[in-house]
C-alpha positions as CSV (number, residue, x, y, z in Angstrom):
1,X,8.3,1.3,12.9
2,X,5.5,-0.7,14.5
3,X,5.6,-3.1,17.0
4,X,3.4,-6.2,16.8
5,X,1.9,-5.3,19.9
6,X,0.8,-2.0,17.9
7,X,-0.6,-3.7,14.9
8,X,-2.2,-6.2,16.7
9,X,-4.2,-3.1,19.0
10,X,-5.1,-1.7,15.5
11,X,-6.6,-5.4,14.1
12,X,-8.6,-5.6,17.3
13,X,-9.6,-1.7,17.3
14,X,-11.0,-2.7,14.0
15,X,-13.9,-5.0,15.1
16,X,-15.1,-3.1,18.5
17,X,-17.1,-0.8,16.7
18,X,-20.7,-1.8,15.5
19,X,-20.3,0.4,12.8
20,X,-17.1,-1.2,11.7
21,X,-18.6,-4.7,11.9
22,X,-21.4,-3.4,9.7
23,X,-19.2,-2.0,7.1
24,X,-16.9,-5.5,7.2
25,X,-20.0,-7.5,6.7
26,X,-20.7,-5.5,3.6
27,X,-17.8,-5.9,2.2
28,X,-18.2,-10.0,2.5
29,X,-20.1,-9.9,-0.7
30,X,-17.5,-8.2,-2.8
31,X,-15.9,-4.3,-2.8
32,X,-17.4,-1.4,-2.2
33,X,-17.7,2.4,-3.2
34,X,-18.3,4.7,-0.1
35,X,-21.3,6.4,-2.1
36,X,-22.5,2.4,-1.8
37,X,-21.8,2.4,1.4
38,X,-22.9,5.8,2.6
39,X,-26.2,4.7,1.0
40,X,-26.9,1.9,3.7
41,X,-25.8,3.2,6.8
42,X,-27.3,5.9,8.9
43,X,-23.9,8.2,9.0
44,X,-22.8,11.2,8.2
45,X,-19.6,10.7,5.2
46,X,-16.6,12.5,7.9
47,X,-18.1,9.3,10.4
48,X,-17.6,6.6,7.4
49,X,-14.2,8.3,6.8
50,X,-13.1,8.0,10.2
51,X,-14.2,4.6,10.2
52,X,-13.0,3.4,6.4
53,X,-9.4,4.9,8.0
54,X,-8.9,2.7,11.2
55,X,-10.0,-0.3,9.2
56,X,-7.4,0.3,6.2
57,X,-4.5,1.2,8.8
58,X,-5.6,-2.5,10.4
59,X,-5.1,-4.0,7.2
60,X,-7.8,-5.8,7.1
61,X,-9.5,-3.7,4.4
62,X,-7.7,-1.9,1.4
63,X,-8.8,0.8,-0.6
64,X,-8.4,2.1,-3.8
65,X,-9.3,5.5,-5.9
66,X,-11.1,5.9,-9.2
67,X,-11.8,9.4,-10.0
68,X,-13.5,11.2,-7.1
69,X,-14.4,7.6,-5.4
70,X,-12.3,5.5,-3.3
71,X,-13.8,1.7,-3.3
72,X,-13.3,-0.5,-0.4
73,X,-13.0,-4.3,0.0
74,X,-11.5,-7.0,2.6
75,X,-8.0,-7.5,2.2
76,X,-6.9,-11.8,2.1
77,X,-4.1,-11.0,3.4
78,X,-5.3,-8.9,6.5
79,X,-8.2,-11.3,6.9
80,X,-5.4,-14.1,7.2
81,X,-3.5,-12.4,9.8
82,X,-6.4,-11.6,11.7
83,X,-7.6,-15.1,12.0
84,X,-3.9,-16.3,12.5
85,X,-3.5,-13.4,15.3
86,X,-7.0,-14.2,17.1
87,X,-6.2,-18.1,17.0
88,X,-2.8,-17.7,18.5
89,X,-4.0,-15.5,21.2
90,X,-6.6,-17.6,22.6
91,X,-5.2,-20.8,22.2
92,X,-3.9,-22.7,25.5
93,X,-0.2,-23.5,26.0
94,X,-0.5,-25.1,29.1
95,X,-2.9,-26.2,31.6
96,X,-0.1,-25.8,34.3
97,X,-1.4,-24.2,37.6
98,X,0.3,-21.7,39.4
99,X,2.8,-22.4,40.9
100,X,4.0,-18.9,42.7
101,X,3.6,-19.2,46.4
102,X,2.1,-15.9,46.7
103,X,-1.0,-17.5,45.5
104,X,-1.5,-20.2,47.6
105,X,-2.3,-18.9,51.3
């Protein structure tokens, strides 16, 4: 079983790729078949595979197979915890300094 420490590496793994980002920001305007996406970018279809897997297993996109084609689109859910996961992260707790002595010479 998963840790969250090990989903959350897989949410973030998800957007540090150009090629990713390009693929997400197609998906904005509704799903996807891979021939469709194929069609607009400049790779090869193992590259989109490769890509279209680490974005499922991130949950932020889900597939789904019709005959020989798999469409693609953004999951709510996944985009929900991605938000939720980025906000907590970044926000600030405390403005405390610190206070360990080993940092104060």
């Amino acid at each position: 079983m998963e840790n969250r420490y090990e989903m959350n590496a897989k949410v973030f793994k998800a957007f540090c790729d150009e090629n990713r980002l390009m693929i997400i920001e197609m998906l904005q305007n509704g799903e996807k078949c891979a021939c469709h996406l194929l069609e607009q970018m400049n790779i090869s279809q193992s590259t989109l595979s490769h890509h279209m897997k680490i974005l499922c297993e991130s949950g932020i996109v889900v597939s789904r197979k019709e005959g020989k084609w798999t469409y693609y689109s953004i999951s709510s859910e996944g985009s929900k915890y991605a938000c939720e996961l980025l906000k907590e992260l970044t926000q600030v707790i405390s403005n405390k300094k610190c206070d360990d002595s080993r940092c104060h010479t």
